[in-house]
Backbone as ProteinMPNN parsed JSONL, in Angstrom:
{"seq_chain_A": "XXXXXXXXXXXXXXXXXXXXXXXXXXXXXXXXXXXXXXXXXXXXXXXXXXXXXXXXXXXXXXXXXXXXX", "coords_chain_A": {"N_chain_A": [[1.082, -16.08, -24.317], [4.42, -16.303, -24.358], [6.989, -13.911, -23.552], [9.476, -14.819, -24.4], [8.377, -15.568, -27.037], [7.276, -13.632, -27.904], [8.684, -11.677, -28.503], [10.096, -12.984, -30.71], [8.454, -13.407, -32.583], [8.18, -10.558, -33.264], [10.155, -9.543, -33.969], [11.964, -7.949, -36.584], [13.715, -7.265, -39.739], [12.624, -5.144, -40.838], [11.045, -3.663, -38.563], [13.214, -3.387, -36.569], [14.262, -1.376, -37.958], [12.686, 0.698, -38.069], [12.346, 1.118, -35.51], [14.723, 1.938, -35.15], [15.707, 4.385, -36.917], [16.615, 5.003, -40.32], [19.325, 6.146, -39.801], [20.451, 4.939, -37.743], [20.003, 2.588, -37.775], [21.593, 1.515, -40.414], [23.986, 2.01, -39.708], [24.101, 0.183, -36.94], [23.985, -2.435, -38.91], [26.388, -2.126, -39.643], [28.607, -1.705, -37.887], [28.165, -4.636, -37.405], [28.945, -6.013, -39.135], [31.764, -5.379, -39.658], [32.409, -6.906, -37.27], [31.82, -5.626, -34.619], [29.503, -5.977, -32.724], [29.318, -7.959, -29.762], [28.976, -10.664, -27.309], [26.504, -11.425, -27.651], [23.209, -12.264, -26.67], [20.23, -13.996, -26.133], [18.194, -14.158, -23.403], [15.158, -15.021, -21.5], [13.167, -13.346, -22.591], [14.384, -11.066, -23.4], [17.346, -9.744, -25.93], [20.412, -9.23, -25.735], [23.539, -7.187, -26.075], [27.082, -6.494, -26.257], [28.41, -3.576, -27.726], [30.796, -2.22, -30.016], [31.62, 0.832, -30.243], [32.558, 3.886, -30.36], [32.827, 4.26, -27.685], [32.174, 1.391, -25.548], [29.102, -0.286, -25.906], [26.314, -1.23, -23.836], [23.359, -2.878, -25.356], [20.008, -3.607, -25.269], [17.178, -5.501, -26.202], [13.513, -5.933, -25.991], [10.393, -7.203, -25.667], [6.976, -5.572, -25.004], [4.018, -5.122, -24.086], [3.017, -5.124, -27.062], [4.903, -4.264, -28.148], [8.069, -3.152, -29.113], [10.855, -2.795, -27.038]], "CA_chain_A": [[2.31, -16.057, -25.094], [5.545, -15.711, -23.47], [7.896, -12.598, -24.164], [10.717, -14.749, -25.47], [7.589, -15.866, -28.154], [6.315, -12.598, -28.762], [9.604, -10.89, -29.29], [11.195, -13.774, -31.895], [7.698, -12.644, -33.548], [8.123, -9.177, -33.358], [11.555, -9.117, -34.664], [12.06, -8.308, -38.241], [14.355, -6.326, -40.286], [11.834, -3.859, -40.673], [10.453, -3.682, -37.667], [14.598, -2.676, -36.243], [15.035, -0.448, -38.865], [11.203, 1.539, -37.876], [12.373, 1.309, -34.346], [15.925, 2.968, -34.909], [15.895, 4.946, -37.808], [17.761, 4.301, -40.962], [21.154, 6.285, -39.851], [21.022, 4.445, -36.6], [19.827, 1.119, -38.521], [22.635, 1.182, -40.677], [25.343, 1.79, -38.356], [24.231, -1.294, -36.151], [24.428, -3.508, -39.364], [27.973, -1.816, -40.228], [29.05, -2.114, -36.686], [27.725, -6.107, -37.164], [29.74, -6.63, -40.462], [32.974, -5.159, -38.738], [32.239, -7.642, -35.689], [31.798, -4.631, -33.348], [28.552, -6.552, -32.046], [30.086, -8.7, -29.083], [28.367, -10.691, -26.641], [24.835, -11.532, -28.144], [22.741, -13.537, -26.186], [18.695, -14.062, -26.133], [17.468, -15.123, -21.712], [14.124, -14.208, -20.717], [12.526, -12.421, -23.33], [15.031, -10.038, -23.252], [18.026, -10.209, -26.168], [21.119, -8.241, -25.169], [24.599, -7.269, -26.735], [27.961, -5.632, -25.991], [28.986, -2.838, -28.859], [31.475, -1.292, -30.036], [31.682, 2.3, -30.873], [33.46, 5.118, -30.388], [32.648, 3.582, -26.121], [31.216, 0.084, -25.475], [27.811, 0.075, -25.41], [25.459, -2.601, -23.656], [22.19, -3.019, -25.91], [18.992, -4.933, -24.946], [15.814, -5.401, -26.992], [12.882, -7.209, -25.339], [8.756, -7.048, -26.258], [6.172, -4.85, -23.95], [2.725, -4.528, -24.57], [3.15, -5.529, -28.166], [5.974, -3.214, -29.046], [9.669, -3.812, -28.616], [11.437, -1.943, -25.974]], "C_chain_A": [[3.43, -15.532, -24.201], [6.048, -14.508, -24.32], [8.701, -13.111, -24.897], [9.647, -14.964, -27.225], [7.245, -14.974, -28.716], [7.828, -11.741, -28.709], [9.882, -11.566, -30.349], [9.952, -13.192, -32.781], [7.459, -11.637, -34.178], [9.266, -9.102, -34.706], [11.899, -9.443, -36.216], [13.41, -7.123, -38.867], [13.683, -4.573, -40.271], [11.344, -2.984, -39.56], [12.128, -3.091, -36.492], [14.897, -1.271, -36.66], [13.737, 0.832, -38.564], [12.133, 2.196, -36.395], [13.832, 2.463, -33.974], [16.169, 3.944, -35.755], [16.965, 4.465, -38.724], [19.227, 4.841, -40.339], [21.391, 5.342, -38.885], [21.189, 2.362, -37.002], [21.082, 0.476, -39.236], [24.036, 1.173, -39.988], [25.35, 0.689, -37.775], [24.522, -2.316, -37.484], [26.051, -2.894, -39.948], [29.126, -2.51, -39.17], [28.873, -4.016, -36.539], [28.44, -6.692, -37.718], [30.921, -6.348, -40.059], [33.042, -5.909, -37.404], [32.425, -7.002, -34.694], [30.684, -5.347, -32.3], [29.233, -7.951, -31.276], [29.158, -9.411, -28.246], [26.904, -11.081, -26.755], [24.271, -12.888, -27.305], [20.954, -12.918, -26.129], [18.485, -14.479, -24.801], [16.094, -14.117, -21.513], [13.534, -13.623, -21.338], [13.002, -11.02, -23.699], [16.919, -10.742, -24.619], [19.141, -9.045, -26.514], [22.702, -8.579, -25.601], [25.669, -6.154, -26.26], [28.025, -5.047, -27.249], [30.08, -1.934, -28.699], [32.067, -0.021, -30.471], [32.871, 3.182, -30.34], [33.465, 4.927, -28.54], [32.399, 2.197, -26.522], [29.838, 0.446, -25.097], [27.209, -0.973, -24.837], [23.942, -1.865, -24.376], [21.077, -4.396, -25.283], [18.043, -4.4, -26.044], [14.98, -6.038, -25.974], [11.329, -6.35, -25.54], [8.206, -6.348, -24.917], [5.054, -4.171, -24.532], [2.399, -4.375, -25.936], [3.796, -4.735, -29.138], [7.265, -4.003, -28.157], [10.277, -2.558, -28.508], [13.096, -1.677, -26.132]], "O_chain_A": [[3.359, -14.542, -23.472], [5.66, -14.188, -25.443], [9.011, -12.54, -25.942], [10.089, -14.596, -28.313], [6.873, -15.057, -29.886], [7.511, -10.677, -29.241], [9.996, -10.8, -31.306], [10.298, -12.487, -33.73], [6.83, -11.51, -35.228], [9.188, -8.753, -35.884], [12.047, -10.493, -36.841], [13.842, -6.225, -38.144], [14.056, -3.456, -39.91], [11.258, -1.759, -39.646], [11.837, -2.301, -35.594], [15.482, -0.355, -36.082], [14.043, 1.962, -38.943], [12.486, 3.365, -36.24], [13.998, 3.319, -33.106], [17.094, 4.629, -35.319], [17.934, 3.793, -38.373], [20.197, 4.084, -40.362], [22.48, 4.773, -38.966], [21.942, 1.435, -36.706], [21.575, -0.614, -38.946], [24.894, 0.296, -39.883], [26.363, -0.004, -37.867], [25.378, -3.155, -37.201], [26.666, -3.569, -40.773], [30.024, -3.333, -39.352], [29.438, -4.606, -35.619], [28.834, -7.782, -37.305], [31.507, -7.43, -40.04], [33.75, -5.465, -36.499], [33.093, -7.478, -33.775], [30.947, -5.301, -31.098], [29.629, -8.894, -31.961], [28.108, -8.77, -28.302], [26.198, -10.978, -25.752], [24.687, -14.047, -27.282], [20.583, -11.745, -26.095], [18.613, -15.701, -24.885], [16.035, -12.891, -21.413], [12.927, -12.879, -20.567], [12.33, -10.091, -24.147], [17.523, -11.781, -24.352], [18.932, -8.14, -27.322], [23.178, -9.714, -25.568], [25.268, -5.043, -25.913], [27.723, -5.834, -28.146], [30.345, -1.167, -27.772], [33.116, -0.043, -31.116], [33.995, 2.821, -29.99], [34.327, 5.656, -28.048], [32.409, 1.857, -27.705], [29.484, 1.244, -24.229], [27.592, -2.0, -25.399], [23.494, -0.752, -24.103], [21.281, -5.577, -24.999], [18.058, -3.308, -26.611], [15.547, -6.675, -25.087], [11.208, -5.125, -25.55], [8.824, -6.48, -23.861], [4.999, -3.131, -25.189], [1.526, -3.544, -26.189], [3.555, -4.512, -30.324], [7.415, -4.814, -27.243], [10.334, -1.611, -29.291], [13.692, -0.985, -25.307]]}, "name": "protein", "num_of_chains": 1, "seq": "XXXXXXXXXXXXXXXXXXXXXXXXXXXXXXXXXXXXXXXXXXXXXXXXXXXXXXXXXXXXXXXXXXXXX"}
């Protein structure tokens, strides 16, 4: 299985919201609904975003060893 296959599998609502906690969970979808999330792209098994907060942030996600990194 490739990485980009076994992340699109990984990736769930739930499975975000485990990984960041709810305060941090909700913030990214607040920050999403305010179009602070810039930049979104999926290459390589790896799927990576500019944000914008109180700085810019660069975000990646991407699968490892059957967790997401």
């Amino acid at each position: 299985m490739t990485r980009v296959t076994s992340l699109n599998r990984m990736l769930s609502r739930d499975a975000l919201l485990d990984l960041a906690g709810e305060r941090y969970f909700e913030r990214g979808v607040d920050y999403y609904h305010d179009g602070r999330v810039r930049s979104l792209a999926a290459h390589g098994g790896t799927v990576a975003a500019k944000v914008l907060g109180t700085d810019e942030y660069r975000v990646r996600l991407w699968a490892e060893d059957g967790n997401i990194d």
